[in-house]
C-alpha positions as CSV (number, residue, x, y, z in Angstrom):
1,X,82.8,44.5,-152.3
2,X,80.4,45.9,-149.2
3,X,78.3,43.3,-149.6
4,X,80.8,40.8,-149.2
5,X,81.9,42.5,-146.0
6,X,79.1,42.9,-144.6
7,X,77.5,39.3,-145.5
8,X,81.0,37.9,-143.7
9,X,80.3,40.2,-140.7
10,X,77.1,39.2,-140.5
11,X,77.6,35.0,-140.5
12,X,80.4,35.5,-138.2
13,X,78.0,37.5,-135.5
14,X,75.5,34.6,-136.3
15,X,77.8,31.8,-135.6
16,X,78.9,33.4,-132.4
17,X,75.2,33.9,-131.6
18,X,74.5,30.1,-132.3
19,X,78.0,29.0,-129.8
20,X,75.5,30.3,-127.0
21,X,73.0,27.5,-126.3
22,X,71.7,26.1,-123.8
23,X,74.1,22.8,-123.7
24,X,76.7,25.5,-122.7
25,X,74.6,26.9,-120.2
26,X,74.1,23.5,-118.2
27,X,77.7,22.9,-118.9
28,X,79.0,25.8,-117.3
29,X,76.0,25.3,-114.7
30,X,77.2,22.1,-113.5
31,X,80.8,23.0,-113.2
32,X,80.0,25.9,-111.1
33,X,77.8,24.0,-108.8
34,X,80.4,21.5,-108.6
35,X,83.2,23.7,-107.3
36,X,80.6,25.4,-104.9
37,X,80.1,21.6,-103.5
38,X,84.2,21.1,-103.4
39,X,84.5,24.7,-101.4
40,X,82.0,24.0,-99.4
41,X,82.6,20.8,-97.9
42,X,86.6,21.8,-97.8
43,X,85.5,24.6,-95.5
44,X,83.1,22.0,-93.6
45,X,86.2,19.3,-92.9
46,X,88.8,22.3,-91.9
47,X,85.8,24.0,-89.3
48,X,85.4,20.1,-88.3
49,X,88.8,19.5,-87.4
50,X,89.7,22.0,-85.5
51,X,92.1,24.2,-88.1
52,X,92.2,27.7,-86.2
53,X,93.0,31.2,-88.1
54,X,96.3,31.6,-88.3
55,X,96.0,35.3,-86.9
56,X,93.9,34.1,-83.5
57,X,96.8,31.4,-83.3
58,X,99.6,34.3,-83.0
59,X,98.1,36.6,-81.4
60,X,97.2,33.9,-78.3
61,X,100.6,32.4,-78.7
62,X,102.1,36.1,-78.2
63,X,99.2,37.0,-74.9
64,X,101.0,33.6,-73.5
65,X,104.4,34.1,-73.4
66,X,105.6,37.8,-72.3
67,X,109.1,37.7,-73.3
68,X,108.2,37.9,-76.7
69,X,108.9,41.4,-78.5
70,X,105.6,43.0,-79.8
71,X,104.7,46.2,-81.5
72,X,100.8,46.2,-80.7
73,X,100.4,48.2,-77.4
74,X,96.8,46.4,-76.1
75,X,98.8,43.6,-76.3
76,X,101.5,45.1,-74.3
77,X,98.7,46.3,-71.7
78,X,97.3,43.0,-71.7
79,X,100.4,41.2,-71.1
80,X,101.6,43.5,-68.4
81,X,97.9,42.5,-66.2
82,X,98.2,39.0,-66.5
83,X,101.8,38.6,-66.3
84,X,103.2,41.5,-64.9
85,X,106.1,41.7,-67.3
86,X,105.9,42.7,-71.6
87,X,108.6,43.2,-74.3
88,X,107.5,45.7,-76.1
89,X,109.5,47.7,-78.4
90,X,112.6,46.0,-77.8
91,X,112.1,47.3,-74.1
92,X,111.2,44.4,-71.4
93,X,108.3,46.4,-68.9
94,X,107.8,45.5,-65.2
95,X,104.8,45.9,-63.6
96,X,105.8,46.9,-59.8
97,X,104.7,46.4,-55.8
98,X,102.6,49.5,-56.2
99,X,101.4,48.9,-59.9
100,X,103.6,51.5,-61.5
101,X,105.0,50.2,-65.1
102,X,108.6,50.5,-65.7
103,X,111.6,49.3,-67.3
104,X,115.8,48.8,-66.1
105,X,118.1,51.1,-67.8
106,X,121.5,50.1,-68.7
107,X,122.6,51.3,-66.0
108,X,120.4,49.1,-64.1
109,X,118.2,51.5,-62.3
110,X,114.3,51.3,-62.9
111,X,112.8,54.1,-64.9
112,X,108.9,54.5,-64.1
């Protein structure tokens, strides 16, 4: 009975053994140069035409246009110099006559 086993076992490792040639191995070859090709020439066409990062995209459309809220405070900073006015927070800043940052409270007076 152990020899059976162990004459099974043995053809079994030797099939699997014989499923590795070198047909497979140019197969598999192929198809991974192939989709190296596809990915490459994909990423070629999108560079080509112009398709930006969708995170430099925001971020600019966000430097541009002040009233929009933001959480990122260089932003904020960055807003405030080129436009003089950032939402941040929830909070719309001012940048005043002398330079000094501030916002209007609900009662309407500035708060520096």
């Amino acid at each position: 009975m152990k020899e059976f086993l162990i004459a099974t076992t043995r053809s079994s490792l030797e099939e699997y053994q014989n499923k590795i040639d070198a047909e497979n191995v140019v197969r598999f070859g192929i198809i991974f140069i192939f989709l190296f090709i596809v990915l490459y020439f994909s990423l070629a066409l999108r560079r080509k035409n112009g398709v930006k990062n969708n995170r430099t995209s925001r971020y600019d459309r966000l430097l541009n246009s002040p009233d929009l809220n933001t959480n990122n405070y260089g932003l904020h900073n960055k807003r405030l110099e080129i436009h003089g006015r950032s939402k941040y927070s929830g909070t719309t800043f001012y940048v005043g006559a002398k330079g000094g940052v501030y916002y209007i409270s609900y009662r309407g007076t500035k708060v520096y």
